[in-house]
C-alpha positions in Angstrom: 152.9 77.7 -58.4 155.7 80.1 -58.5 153.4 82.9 -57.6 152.0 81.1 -54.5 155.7 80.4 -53.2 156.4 84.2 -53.6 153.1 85.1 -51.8 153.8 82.8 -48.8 157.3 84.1 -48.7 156.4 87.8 -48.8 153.6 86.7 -45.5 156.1 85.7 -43.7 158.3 88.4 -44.6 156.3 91.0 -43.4 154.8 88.7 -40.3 158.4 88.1 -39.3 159.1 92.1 -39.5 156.2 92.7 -37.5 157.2 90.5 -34.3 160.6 91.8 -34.5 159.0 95.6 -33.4 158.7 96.0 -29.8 155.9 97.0 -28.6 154.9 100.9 -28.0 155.2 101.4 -24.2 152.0 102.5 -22.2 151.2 106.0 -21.1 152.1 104.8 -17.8 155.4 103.4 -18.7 156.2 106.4 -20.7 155.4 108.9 -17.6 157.1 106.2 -15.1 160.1 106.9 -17.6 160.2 111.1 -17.6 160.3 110.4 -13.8 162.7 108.8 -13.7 165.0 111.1 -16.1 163.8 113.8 -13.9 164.7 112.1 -10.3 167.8 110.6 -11.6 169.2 113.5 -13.8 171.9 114.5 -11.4 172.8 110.9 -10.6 173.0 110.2 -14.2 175.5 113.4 -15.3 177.5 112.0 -12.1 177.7 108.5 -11.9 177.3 107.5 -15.9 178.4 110.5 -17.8 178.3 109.7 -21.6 176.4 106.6 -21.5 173.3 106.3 -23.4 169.9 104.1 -23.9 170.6 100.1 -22.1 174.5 101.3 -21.3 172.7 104.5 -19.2 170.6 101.9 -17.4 173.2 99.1 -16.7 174.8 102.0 -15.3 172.4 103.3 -13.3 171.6 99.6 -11.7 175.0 99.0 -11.5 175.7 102.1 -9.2 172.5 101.6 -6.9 174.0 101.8 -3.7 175.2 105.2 -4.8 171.8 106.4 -5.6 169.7 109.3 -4.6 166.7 108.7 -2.5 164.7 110.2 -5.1 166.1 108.3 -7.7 165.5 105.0 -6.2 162.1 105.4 -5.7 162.2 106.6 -9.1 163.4 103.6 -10.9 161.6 101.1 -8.1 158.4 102.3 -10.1 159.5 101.2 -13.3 159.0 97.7 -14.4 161.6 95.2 -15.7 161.9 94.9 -19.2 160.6 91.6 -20.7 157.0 89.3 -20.2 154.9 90.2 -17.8 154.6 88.1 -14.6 152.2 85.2 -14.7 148.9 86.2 -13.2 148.1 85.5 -9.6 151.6 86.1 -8.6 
């Protein structure tokens, strides 16, 4: 009995480690990304020196009116983080 209540705790142990992983972004994502770093470098060093990761971005949507063309167009590519939208929409 004891071993069963160890097994089933251990299952969801590991099932519970395995949703908290995001997923891997697509190749598509990823090179939607390195477009974006490369568009938006200058804006970035200007407009949000020294921030990092989800501060850089906050920043950078924050500070869209003061944007680069290239950079907008940039970012407009990327998606928004989160589900996608439900289909037919």
């Amino acid at each position: 009995m004891k071993f069963k209540i160890a097994l089933t705790l251990a299952a969801f142990a590991v099932a519970g480690s395995a949703l908290a992983q995001p997923p891997a972004p697509t190749p598509e994502m990823q090179a939607a990304r390195q477009a974006m770093r490369q568009a938006c470098a200058a804006d970035m060093k200007t407009l949000c020196d020294g921030k990092e990761g989800r501060e850089m971005m906050q920043c950078m949507r924050q500070s869209q009116d003061k944007l680069s063309a290239p950079c907008k167009d940039a970012m407009s590519k990327m998606r928004p983080a989160g589900p996608p939208p439900p289909a037919g929409k």
